[in-house]
VOLO-722124 format. One line per 5 residues: number of its first residue (from 1); their letters; for each residue x, y, z of N, C-alpha, C, O. Coordinates in steps of 0.001 Angstrom, whole numbers. Each point is the difference from the previous one (the first is absolute). Layout:
N
NUM) A) X:Y:Z:X:Y:Z:X:Y:Z:X:Y:Z | ...
This chain:
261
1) XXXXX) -38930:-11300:23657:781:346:-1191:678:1357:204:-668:950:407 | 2454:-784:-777:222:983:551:-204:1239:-1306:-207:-422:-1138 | 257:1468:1306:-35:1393:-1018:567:-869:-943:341:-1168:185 | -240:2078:-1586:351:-175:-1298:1665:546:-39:794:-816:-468 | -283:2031:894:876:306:548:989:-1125:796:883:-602:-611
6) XXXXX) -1132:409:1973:498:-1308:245:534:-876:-716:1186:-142:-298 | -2346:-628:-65:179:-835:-1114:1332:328:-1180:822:-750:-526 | -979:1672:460:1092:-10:-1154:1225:37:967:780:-924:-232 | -436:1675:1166:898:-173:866:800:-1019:-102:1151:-6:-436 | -1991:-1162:986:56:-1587:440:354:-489:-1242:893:-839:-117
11) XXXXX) -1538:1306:-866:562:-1060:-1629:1219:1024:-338:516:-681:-886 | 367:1922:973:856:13:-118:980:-595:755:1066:-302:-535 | -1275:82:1732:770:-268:1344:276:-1694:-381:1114:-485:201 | -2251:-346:-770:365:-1623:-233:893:676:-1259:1205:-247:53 | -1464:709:-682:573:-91:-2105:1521:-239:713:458:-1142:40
16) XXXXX) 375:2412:580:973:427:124:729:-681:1252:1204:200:159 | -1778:-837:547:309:-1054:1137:85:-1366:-208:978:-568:487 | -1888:-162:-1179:-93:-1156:-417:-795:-721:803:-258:-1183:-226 | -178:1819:1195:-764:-147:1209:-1610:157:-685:-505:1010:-490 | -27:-2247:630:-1364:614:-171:-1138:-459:1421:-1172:367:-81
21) XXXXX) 1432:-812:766:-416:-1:1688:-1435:724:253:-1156:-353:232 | 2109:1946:-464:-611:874:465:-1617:6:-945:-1054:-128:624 | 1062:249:-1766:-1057:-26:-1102:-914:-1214:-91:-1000:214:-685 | 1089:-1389:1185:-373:-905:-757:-1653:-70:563:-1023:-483:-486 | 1339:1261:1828:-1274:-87:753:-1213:485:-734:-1109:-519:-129
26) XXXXX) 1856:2233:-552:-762:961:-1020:-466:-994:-1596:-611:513:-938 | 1036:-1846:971:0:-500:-1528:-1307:-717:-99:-646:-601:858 | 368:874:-2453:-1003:-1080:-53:390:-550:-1404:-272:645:-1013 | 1113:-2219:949:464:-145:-952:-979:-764:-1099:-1103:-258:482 | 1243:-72:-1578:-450:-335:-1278:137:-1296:-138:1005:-397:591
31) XXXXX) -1550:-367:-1083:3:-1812:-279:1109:-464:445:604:641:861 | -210:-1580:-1239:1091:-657:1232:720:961:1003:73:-139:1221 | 296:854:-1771:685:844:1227:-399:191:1462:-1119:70:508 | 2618:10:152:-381:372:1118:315:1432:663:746:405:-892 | -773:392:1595:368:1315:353:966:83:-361:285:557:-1061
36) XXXXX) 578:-1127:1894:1851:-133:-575:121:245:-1377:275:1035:-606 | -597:-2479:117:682:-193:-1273:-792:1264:-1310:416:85:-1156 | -1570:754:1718:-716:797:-680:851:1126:245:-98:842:-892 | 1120:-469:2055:688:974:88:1199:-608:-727:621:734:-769 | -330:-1684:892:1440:-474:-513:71:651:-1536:1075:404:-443
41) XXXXX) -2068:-350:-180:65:-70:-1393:864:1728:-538:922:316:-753 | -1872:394:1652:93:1620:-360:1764:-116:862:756:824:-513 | -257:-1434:1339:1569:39:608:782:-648:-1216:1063:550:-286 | -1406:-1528:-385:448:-833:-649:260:1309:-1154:1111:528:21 | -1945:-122:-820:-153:595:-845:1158:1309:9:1009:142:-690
46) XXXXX) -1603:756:1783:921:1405:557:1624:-530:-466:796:600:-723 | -691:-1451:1161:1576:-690:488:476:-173:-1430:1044:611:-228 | -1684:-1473:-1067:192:-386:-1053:289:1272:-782:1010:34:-703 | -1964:1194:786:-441:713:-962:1370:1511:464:282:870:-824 | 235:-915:2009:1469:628:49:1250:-108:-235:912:736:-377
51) XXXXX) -1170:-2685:923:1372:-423:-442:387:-72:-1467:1104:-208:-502 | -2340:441:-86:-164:325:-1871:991:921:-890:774:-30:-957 | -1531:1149:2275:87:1010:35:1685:390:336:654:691:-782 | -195:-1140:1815:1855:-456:101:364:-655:-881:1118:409:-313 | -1416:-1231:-306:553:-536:-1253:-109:528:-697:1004:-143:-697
56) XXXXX) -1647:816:267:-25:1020:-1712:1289:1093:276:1013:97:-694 | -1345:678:1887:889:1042:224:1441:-99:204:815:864:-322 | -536:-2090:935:985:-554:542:320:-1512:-777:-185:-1098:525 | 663:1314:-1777:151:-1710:-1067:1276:-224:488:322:-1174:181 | 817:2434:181:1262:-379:-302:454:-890:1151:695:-978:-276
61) XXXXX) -1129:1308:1941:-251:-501:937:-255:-1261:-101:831:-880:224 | -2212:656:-632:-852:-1384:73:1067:-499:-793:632:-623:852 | 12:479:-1961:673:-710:-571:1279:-427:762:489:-1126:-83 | -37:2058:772:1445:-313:221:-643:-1129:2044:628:-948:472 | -1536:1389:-35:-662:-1079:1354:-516:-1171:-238:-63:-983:738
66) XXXXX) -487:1210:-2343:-831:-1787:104:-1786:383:140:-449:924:677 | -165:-1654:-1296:-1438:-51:557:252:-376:1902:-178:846:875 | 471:-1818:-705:-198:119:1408:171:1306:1104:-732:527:838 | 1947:-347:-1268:800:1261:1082:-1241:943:-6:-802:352:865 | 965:-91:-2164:-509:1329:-314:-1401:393:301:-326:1155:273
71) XXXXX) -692:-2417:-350:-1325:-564:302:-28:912:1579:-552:1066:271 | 1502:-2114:698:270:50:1180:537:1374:488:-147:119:1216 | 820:1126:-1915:351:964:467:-1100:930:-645:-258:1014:649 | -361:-1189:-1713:-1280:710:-307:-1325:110:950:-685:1018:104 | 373:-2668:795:-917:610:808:484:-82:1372:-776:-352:888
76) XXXXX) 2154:685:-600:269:393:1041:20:2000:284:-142:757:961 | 386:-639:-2332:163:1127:-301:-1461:798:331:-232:936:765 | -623:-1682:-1639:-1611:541:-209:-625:518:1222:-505:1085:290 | 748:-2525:535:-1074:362:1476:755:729:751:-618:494:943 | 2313:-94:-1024:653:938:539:-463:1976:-165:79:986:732
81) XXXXX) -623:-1329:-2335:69:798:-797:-1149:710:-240:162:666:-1022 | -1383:-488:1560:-1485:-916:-798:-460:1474:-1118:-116:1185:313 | -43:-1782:-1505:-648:1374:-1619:-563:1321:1278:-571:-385:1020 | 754:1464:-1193:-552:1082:291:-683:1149:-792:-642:1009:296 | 1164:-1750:-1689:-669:955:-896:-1327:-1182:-1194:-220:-1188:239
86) XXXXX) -358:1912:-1308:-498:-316:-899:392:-826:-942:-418:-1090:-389 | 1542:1980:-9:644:-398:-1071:1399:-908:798:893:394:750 | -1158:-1504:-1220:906:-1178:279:1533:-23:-602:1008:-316:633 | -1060:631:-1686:661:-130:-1240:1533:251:5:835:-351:-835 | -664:1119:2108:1403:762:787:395:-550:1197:995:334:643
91) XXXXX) -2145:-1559:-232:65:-120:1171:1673:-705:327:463:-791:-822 | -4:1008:1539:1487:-514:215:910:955:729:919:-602:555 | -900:1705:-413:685:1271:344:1206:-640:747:1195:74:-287 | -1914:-833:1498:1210:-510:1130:695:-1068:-71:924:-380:718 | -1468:-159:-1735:292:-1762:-200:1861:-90:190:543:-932:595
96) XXXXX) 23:1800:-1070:1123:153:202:805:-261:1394:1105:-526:132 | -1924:1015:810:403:260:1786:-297:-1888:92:771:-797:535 | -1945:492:-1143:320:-1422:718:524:-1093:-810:-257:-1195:147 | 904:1651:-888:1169:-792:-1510:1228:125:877:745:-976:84 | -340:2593:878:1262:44:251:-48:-843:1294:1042:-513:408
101) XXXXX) -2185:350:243:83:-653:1419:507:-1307:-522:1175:-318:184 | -1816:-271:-677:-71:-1599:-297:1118:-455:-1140:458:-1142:-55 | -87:2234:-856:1038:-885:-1025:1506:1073:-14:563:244:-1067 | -99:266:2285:695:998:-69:1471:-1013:-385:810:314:-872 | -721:-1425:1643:1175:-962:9:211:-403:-1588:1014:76:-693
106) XXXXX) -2296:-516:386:328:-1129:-871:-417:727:-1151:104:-737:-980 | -526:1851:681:-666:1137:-1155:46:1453:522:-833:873:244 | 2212:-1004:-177:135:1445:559:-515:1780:-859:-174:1146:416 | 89:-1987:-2031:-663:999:-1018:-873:77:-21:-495:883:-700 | -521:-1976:1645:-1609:44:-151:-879:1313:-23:-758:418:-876
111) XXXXX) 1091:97:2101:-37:1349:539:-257:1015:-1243:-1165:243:-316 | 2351:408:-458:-294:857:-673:-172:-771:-1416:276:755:-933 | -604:-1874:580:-476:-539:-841:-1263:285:-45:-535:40:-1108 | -186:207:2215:-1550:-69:13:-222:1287:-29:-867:380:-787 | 1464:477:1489:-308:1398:-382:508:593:-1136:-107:1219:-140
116) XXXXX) 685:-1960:-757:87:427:-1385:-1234:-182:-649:-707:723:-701 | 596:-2438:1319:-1615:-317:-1132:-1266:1029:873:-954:619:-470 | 1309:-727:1532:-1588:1185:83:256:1300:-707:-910:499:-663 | 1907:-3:741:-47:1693:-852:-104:-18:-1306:-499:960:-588 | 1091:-2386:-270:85:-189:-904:-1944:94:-315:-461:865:-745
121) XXXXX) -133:-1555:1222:-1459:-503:-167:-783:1694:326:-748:532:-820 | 944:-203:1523:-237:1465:547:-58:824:-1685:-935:299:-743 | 2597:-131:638:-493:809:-1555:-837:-91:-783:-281:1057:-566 | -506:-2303:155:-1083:-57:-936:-1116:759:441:-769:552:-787 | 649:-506:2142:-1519:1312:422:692:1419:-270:-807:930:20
126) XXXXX) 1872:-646:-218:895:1441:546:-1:853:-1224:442:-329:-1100 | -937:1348:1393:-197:1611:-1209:1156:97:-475:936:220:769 | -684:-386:-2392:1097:-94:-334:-71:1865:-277:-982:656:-345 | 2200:-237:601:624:1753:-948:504:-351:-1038:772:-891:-354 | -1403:1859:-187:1055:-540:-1659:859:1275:-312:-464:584:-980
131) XXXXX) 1105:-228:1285:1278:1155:-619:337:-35:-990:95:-1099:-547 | 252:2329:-167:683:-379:-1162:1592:-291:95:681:659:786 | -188:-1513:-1482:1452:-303:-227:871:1162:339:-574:942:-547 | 1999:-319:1342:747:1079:-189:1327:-104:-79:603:-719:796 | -15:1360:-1686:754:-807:-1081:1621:1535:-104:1221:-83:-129
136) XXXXX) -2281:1344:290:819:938:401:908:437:526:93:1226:50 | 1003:-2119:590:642:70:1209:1323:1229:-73:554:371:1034 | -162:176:-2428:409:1398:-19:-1161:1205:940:372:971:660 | -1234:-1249:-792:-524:1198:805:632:-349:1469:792:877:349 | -924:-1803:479:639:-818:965:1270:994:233:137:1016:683
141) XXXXX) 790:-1791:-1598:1226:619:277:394:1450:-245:1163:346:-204 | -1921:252:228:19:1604:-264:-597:856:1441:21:1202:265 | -604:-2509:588:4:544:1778:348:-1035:871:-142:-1223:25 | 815:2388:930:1028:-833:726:-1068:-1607:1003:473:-1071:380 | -1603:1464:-285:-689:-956:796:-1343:123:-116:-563:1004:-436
146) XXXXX) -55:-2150:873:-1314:194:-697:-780:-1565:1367:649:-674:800 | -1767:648:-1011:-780:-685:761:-895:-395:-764:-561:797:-752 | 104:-2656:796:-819:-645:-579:-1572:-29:522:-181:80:1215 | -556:-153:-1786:-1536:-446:589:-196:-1720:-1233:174:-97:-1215 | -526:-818:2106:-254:-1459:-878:-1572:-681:-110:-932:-6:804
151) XXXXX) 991:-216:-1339:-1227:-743:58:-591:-817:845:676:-991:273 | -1817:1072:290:-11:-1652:1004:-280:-984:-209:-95:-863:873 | -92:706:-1893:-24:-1399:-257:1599:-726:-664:430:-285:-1118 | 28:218:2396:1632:-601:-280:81:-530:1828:-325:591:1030 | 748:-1572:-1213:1071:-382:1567:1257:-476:-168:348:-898:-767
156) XXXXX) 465:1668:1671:1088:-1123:164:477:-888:692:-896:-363:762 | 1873:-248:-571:163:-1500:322:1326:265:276:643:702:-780 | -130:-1169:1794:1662:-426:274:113:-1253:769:333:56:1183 | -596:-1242:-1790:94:-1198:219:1738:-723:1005:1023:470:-498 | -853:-1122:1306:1344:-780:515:-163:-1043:-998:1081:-447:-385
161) XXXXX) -2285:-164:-241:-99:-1066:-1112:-505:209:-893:-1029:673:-63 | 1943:-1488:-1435:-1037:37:-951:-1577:-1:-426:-317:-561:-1049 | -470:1064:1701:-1448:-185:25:-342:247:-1418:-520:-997:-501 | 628:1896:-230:-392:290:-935:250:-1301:-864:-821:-586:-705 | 2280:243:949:60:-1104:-1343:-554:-1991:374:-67:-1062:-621
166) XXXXX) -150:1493:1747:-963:-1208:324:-1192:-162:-189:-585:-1063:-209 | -122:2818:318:-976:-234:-986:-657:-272:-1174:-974:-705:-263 | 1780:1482:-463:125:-42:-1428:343:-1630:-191:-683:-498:-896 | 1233:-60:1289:487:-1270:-448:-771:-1259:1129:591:-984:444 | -1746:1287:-223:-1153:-640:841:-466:-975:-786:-233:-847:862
171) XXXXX) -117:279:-2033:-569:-912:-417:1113:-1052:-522:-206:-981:-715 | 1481:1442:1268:1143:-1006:-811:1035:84:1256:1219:10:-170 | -1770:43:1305:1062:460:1182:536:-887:569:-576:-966:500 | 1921:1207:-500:1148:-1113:-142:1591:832:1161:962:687:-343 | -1366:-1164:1574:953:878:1050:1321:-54:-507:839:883:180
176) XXXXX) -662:-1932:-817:1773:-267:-155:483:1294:-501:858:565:678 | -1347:93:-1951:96:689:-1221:31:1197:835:823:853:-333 | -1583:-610:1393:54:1223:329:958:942:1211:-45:-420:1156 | 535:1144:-1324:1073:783:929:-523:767:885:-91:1202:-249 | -429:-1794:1642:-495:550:1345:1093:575:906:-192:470:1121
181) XXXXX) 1354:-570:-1752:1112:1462:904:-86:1396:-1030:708:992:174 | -1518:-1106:-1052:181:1729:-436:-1445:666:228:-1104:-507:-196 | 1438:1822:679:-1118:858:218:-816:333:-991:746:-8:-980 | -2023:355:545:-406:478:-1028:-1129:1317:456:-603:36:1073 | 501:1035:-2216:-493:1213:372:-650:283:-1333:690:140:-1010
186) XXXXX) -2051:-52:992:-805:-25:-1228:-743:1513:469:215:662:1015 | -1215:-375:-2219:-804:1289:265:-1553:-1239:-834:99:-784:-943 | -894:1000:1499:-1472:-370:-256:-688:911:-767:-81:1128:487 | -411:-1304:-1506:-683:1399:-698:-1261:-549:-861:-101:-1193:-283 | -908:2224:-130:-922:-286:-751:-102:1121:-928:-177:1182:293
191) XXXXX) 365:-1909:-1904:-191:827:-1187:-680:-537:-821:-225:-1208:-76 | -298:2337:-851:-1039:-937:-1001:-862:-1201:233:-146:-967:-748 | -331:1168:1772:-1035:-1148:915:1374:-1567:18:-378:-1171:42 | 1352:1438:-68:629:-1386:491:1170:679:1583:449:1071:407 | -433:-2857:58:777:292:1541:1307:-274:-874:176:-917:-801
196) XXXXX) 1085:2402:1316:1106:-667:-759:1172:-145:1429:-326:-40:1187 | 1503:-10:-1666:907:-640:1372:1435:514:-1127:302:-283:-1159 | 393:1286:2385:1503:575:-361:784:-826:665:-448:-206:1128 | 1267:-261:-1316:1595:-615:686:251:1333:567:-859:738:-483 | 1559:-130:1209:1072:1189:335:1281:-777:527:267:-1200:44
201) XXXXX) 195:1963:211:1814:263:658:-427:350:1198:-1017:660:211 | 1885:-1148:736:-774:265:1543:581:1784:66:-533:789:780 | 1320:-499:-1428:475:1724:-108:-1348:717:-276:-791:687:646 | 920:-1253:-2127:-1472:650:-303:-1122:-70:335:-908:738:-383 | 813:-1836:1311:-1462:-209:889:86:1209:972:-902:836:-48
206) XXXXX) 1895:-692:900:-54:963:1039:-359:1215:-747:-969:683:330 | 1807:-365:-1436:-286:1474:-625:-1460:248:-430:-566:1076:-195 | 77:-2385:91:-1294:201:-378:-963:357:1407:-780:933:193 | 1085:-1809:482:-498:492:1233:-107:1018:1033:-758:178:954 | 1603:337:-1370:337:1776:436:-942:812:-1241:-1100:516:-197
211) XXXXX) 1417:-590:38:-846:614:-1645:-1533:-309:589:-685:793:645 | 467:-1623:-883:-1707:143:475:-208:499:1207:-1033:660:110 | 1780:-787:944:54:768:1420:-62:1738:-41:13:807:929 | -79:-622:-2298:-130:1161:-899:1432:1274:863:-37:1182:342 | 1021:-2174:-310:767:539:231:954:296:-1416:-106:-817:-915
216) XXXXX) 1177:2169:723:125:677:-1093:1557:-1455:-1178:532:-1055:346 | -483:1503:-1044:492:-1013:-704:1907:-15:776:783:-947:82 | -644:2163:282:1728:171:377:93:-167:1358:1126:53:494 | -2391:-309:444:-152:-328:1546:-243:-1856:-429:19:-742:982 | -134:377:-1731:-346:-1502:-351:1279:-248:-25:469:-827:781
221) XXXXX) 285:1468:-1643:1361:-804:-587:472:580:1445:919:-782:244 | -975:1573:742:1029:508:759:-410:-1523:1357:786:-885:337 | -1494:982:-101:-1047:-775:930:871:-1791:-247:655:-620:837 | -1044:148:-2522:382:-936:133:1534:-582:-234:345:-1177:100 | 293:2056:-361:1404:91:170:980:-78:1412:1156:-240:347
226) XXXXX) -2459:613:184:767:-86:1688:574:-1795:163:1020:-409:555 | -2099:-373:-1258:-269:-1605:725:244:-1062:-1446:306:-1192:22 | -561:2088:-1266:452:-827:-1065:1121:940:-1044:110:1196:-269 | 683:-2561:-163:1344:1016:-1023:-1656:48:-974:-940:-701:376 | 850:1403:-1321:-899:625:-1154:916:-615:-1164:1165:387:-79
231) XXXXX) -1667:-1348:-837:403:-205:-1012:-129:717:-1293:-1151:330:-286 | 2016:-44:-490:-247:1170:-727:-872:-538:-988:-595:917:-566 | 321:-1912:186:-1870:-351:-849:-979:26:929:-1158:-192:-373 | 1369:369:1376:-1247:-110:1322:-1342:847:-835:-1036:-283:-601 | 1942:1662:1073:-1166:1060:-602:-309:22:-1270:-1137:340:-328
236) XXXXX) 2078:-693:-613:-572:-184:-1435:-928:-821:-507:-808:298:-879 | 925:-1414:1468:-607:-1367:351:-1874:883:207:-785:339:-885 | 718:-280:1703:-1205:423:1397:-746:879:-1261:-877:-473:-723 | 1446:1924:617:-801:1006:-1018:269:-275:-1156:-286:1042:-590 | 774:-1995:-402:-901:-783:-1022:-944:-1135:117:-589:-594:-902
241) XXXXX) 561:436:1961:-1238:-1056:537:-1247:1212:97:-973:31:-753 | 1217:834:1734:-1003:887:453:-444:1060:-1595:-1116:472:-218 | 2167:-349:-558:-614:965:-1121:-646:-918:-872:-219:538:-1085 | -228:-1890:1149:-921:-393:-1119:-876:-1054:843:-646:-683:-794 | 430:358:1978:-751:-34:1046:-1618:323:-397:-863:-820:-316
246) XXXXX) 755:2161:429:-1192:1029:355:-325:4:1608:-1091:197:536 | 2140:-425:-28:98:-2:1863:-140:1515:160:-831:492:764 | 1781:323:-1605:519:1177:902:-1713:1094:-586:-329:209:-1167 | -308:200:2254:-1036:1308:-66:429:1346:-115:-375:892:-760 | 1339:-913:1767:266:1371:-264:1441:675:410:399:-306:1124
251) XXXXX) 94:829:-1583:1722:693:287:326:1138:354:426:825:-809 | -555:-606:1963:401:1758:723:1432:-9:-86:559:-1094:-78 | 142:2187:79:1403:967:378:-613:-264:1425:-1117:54:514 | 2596:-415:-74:69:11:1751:88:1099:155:802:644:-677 | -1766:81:1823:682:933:862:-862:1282:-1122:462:1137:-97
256) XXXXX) -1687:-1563:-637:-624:995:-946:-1661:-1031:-405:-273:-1184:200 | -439:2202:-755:-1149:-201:-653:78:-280:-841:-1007:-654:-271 | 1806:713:-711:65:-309:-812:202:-1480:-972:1055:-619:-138 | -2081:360:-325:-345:-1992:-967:748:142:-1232:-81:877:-860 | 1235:-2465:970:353:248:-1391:-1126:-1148:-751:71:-181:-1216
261) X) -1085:-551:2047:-734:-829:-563:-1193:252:775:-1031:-633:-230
């Protein structure tokens, strides 16, 4: 009989292989069973209790592949993949890398479809900041430049496809209806214990994105002006989103110590 150590070795090595060969020698199975089919059960199980686990995290996916596909790219994924942590509940991180291998032709949105739904699923564990609302924006315009600090619990998104609105429209999803030549650029956020979702302007996405790069507000507009015309609601657009938000923490004068928030 080998160590206890070992042993576990060998029963991770069948779980995650499908191979149970190596173990069966170590088995001593229970009424009908035989070694095999006494290992089969705990393989059987592992396999069921992730691909679960891909389905909860990943509905918008499974819906748009089919029980079969999706069955079939879930435990191709798994034994590619195998849980490394405790907590299951996130498990998916990469599922994306093997969505783009396999459905790049024929689901070319798969890809960042899935890494929407994992970040999306992500926010419910994530420390929300709560800021207060800032609403002040005369103090703003009374210095010439100034630099943001944001909250982290926000992501953004600059989609080549509608992802966002395929999600949202997941339990009634209907390709005809939907327009896969326009780009879409959302911000991800968590307030008042709910996950919420901004549309932006791809202008105002970049400006936003400089901005958290905690670069100053007149190096943002200078920066993204090089590569986009700036629509003149861009910025108006963006900081009435951001002044009733509770995104923004804190507001320095560029180029000083000085907080106007």
């Amino acid at each position: 009989m080998k160590d206890f150590k070992t042993i576990q070795d060998l029963f991770k090595k069948s779980i995650l292989s499908s191979d149970s060969s190596f173990l069966e020698d170590e088995i001593i199975p229970a009424g009908s069973l035989d070694a095999k089919s006494a290992v089969g059960v705990y393989q059987n199980a592992y396999t069921a209790r992730l691909t679960e686990v891909l389905g909860e995290n990943f509905q918008t996916v499974w819906k748009i592949l089919g029980d079969d596909e999706f069955f079939e790219i879930a435990k191709k994924y798994i034994f590619s993949n195998p849980s490394t942590s405790y907590n299951i509940s996130n498990f998916g991180a990469l599922f994306y890398v093997i969505l783009d291998q396999d459905y790049s032709d024929e689901f070319p949105f798969l890809k960042d479809l899935a890494i929407f739904e994992h970040q999306f699923n992500l926010f419910f564990h994530i420390k929300e900041d709560i800021f207060p609302k800032f609403t002040d924006f005369n103090v703003m315009e009374k210095n010439s430049d100034f630099v943001f600090e944001f909250s982290e619990s926000l992501k953004l998104f600059n989609f080549e496809f509608p992802i966002y609105t395929i999600w949202k429209n997941r339990e009634n999803l209907d390709f005809e209806k939907i327009d896969f030549s326009g780009k879409e650029s959302i911000v991800l956020y968590k307030k008042d214990g709910e996950i919420l979702v901004k549309n932006l302007s791809e202008t105002s996405f970049y400006l936003f994105e400089n901005l958290l790069k905690r670069n100053s507000f007149l190096n943002s507009v200078n920066i993204v002006s090089k590569v986009k015309t700036i629509e003149p609601d861009a910025i108006q657009n963006l900081f009435q989103f951001l002044s009733v938000s509770g995104l923004i923490k804190k507001i320095r004068i560029a180029q000083s110590d000085e907080f106007l928030l």
